[in-house]
N, CA, C and O atoms as CSV, one atom per row, in Angstrom:
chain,resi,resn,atom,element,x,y,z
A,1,UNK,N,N,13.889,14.564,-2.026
A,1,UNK,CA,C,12.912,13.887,-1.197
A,1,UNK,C,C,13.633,12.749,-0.469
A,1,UNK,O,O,14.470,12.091,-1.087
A,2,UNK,N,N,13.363,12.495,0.754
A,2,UNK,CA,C,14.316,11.657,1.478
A,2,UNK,C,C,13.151,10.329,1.891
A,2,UNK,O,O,11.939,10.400,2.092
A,3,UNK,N,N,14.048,9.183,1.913
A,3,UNK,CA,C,13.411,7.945,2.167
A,3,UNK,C,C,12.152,8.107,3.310
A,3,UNK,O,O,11.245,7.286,3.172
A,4,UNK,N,N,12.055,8.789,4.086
A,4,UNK,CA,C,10.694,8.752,5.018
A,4,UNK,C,C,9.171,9.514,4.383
A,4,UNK,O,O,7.973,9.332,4.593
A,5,UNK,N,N,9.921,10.374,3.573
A,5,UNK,CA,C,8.812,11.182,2.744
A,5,UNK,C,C,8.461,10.301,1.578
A,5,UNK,O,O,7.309,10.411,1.156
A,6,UNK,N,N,9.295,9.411,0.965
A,6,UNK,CA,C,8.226,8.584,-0.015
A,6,UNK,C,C,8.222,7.735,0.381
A,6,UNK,O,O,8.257,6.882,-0.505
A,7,UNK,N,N,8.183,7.126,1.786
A,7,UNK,CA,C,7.372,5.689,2.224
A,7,UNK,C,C,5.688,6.324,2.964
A,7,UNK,O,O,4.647,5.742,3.271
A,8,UNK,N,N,6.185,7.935,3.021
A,8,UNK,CA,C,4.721,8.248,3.765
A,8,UNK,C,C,3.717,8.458,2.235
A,8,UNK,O,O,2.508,8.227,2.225
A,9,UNK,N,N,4.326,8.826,1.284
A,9,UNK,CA,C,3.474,9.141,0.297
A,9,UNK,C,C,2.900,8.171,-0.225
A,9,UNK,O,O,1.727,8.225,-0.595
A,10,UNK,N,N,3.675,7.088,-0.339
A,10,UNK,CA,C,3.104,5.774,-1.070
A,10,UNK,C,C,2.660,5.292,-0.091
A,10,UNK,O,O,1.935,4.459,-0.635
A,11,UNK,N,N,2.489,5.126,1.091
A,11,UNK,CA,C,1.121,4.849,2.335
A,11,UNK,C,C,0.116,5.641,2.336
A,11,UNK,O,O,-0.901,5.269,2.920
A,12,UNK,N,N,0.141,6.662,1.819
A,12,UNK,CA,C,-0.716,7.650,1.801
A,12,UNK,C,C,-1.858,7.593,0.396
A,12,UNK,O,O,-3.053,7.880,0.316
A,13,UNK,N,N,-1.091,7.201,-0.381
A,13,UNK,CA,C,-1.387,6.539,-1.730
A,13,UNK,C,C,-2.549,5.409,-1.969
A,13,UNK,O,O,-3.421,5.504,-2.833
A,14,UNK,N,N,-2.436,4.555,-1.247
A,14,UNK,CA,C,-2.383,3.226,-0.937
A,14,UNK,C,C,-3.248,3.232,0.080
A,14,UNK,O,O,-3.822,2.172,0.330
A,15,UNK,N,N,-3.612,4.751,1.115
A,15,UNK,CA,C,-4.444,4.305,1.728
A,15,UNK,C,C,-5.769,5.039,1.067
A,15,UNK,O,O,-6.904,4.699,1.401
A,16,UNK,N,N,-5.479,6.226,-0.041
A,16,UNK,CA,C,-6.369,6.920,-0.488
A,16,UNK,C,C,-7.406,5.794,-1.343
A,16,UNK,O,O,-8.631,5.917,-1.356
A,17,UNK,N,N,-6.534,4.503,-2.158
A,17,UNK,CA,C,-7.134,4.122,-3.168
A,17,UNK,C,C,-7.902,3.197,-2.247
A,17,UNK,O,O,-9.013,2.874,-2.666
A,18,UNK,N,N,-7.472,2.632,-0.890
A,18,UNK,CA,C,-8.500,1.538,-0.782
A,18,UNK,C,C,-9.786,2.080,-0.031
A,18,UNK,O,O,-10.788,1.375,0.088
A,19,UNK,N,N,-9.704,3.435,0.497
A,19,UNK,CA,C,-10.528,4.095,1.020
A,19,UNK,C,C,-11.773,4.229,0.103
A,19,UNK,O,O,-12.959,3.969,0.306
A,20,UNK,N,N,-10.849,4.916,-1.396
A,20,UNK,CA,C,-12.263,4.777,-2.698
A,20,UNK,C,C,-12.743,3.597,-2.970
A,20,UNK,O,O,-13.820,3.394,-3.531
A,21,UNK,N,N,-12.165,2.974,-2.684
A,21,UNK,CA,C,-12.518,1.448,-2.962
A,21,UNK,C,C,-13.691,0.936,-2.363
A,21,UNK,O,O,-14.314,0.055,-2.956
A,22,UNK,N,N,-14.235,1.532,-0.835
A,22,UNK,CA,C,-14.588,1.147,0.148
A,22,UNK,C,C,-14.088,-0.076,0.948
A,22,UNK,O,O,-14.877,-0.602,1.733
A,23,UNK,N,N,-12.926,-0.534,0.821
A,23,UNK,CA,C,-11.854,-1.455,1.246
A,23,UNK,C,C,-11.411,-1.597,2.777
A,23,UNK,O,O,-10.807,-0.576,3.107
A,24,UNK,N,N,-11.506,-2.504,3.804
A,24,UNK,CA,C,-10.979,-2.099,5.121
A,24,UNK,C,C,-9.516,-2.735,4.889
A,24,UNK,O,O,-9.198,-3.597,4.069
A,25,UNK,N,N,-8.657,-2.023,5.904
A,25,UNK,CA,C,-7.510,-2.825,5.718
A,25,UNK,C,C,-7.357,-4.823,5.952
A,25,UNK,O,O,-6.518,-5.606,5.508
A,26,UNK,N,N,-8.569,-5.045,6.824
A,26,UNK,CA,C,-8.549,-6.515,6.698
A,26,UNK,C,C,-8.930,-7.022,5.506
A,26,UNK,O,O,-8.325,-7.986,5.037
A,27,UNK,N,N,-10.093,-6.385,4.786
A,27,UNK,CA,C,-10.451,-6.914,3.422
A,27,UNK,C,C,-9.358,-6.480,2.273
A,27,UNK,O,O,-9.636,-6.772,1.110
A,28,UNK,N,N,-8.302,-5.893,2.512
A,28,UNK,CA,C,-7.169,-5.471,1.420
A,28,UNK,C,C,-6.230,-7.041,1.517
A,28,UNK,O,O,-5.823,-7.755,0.601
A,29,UNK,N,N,-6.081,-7.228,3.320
A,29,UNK,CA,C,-5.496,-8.472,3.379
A,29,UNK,C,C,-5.844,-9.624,2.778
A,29,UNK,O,O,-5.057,-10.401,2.236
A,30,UNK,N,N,-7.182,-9.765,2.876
A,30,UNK,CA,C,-8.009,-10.700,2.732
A,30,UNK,C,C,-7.977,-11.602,0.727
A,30,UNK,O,O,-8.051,-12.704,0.183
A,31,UNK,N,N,-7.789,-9.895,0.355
A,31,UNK,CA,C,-7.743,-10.116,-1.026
A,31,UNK,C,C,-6.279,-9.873,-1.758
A,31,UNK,O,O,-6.122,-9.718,-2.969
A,32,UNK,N,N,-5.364,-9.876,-0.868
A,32,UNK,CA,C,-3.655,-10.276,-1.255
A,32,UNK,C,C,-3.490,-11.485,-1.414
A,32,UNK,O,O,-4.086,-12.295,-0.704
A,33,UNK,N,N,-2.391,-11.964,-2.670
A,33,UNK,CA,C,-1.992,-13.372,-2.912
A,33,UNK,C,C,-1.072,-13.535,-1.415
A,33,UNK,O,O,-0.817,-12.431,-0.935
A,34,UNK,N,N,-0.589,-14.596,-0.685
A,34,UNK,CA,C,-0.156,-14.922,0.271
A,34,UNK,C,C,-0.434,-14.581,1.761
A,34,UNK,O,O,-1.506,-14.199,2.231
A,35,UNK,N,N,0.480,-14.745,2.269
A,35,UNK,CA,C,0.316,-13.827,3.615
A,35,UNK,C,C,0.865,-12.907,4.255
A,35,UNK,O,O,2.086,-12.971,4.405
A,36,UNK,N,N,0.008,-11.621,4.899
A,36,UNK,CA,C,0.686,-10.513,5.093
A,36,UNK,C,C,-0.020,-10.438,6.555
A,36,UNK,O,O,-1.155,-10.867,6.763
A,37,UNK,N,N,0.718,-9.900,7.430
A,37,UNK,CA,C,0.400,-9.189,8.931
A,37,UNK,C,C,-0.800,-8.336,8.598
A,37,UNK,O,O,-0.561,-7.474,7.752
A,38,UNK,N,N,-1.994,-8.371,9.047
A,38,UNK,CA,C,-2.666,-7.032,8.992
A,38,UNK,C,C,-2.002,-6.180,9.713
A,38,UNK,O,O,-2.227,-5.064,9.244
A,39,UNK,N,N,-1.302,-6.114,10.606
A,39,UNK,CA,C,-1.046,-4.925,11.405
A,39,UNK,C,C,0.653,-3.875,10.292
A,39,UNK,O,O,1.082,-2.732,10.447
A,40,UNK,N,N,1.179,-5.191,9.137
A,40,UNK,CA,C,1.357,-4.177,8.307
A,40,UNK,C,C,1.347,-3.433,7.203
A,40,UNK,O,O,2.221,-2.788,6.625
A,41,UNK,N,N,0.065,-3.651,6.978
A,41,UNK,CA,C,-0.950,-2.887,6.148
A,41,UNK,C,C,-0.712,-1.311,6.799
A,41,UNK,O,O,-0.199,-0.295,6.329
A,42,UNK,N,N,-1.388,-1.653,8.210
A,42,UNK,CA,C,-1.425,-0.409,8.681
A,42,UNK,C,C,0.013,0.520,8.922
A,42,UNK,O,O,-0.022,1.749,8.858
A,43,UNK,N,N,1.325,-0.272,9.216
A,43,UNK,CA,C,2.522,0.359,9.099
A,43,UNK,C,C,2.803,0.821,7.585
A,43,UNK,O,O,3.881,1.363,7.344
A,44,UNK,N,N,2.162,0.685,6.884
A,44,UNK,CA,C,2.950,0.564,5.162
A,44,UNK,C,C,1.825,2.037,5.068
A,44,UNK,O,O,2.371,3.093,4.747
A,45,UNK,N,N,0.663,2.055,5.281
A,45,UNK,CA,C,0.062,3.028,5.004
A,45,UNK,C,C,0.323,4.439,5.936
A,45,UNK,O,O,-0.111,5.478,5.437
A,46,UNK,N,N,0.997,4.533,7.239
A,46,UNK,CA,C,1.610,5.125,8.131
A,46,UNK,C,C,2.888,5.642,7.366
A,46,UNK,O,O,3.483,6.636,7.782
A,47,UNK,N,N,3.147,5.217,6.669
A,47,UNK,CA,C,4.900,5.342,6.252
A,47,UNK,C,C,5.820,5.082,7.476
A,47,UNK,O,O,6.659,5.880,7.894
A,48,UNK,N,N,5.495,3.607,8.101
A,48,UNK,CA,C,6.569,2.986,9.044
A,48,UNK,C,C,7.684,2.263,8.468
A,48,UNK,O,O,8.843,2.101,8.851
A,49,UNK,N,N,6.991,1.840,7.369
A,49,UNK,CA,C,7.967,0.364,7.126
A,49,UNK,C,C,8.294,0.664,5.630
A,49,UNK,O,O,7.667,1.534,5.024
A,50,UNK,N,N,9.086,0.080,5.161
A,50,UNK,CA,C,9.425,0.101,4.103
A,50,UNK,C,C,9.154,-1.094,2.977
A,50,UNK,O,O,10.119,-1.450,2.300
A,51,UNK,N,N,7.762,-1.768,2.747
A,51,UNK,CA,C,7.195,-2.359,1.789
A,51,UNK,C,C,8.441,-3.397,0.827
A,51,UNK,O,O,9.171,-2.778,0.053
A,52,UNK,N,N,8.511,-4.043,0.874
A,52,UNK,CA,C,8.767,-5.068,-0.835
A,52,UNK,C,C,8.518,-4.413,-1.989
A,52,UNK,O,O,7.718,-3.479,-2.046
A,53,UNK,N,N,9.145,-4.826,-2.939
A,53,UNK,CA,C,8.526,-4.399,-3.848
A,53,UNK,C,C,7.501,-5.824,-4.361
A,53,UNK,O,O,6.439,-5.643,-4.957
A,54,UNK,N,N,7.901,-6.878,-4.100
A,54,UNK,CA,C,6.383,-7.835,-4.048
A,54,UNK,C,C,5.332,-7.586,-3.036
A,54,UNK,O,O,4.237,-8.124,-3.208
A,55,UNK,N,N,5.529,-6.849,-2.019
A,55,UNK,CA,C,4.215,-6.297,-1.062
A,55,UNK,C,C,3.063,-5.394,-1.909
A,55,UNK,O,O,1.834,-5.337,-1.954
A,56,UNK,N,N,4.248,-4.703,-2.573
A,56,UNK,CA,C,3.594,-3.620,-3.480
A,56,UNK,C,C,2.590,-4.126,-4.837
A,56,UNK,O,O,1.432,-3.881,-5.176
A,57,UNK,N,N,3.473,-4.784,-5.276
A,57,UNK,CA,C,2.894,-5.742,-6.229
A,57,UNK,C,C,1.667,-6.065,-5.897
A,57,UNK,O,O,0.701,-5.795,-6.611
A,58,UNK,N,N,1.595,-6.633,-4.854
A,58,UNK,CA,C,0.620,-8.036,-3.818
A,58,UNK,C,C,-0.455,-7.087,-3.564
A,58,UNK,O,O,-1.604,-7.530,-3.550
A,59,UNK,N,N,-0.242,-5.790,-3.353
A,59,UNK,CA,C,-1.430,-4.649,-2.653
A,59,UNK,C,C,-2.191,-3.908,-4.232
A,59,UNK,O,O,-3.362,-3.539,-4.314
A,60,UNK,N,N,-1.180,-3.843,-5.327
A,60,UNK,CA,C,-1.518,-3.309,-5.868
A,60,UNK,C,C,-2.765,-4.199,-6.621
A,60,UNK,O,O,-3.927,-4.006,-6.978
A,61,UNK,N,N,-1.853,-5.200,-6.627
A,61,UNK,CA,C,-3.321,-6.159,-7.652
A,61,UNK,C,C,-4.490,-6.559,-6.561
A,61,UNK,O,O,-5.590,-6.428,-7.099
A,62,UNK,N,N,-4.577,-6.928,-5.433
A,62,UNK,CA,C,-5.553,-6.510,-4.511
A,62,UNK,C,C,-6.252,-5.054,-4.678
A,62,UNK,O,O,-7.469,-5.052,-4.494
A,63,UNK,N,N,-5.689,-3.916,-4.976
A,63,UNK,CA,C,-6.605,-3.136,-5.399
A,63,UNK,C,C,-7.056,-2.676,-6.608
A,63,UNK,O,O,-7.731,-1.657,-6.753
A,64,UNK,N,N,-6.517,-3.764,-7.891
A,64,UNK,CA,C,-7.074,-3.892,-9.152
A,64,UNK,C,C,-6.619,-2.474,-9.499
A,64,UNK,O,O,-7.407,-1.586,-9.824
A,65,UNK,N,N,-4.774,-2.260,-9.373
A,65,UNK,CA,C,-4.012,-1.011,-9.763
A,65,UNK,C,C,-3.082,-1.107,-10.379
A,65,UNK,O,O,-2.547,-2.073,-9.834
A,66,UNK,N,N,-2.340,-0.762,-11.286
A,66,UNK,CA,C,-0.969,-0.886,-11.613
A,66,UNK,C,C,-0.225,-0.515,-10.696
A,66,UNK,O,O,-0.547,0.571,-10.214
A,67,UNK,N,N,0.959,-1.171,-10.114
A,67,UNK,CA,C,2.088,-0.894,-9.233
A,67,UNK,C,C,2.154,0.374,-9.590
A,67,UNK,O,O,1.320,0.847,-8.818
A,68,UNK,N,N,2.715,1.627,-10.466
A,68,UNK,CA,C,3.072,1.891,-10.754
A,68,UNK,C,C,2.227,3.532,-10.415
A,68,UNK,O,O,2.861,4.585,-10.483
A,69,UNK,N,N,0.684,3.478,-10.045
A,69,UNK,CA,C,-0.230,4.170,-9.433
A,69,UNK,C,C,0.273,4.134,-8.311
A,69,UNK,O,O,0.143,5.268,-7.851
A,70,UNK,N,N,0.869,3.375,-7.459
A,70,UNK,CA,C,1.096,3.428,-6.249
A,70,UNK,C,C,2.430,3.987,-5.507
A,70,UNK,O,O,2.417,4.396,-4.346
A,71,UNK,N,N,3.764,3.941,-6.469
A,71,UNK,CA,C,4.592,4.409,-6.237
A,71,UNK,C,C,4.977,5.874,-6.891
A,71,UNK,O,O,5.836,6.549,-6.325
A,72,UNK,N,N,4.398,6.315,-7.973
A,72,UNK,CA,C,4.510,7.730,-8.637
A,72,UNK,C,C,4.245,8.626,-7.532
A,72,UNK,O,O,3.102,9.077,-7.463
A,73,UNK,N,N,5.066,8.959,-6.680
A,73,UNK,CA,C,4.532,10.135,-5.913
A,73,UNK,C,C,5.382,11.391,-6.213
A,73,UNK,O,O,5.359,12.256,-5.337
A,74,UNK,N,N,6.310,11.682,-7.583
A,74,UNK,CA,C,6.923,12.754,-8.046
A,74,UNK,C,C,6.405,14.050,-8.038
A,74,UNK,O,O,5.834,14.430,-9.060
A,75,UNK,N,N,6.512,14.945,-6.900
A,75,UNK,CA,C,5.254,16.035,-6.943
A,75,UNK,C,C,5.615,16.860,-8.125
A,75,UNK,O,O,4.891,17.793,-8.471
């Protein structure tokens, strides 16, 4: 699996859970410790960018997840 295929999966991930959530990407921002671009929320869930692993952190506990839900994308 090559670096573009698991930045799309874990955006893909990440956008499934806040979707169940009923979550918009501003209210994901809204409820991250610090500050993040909304506009890359939307690159991270695209598989543009390549996330922190404190972004990840920062998104995951905003969606009341273990990191660890968010990066398992081992098919």
């Amino acid at each position: 699996m090559d670096k573009s295929e698991i930045l799309k999966k874990i955006g893909k991930r990440i956008k499934e859970v806040r979707l169940q959530k009923g979550i918009s990407q501003a209210d994901l921002v809204g409820k991250m410790d610090g500050n993040i671009d909304p506009t890359n929320i939307s690159r991270i869930e695209a598989g543009r960018t390549n996330p922190t692993v404190i972004t990840l952190f920062r998104i995951a506990e905003a969606l009341e997840i273990k990191i660890s839900d968010l990066v398992n994308v081992v098919d």
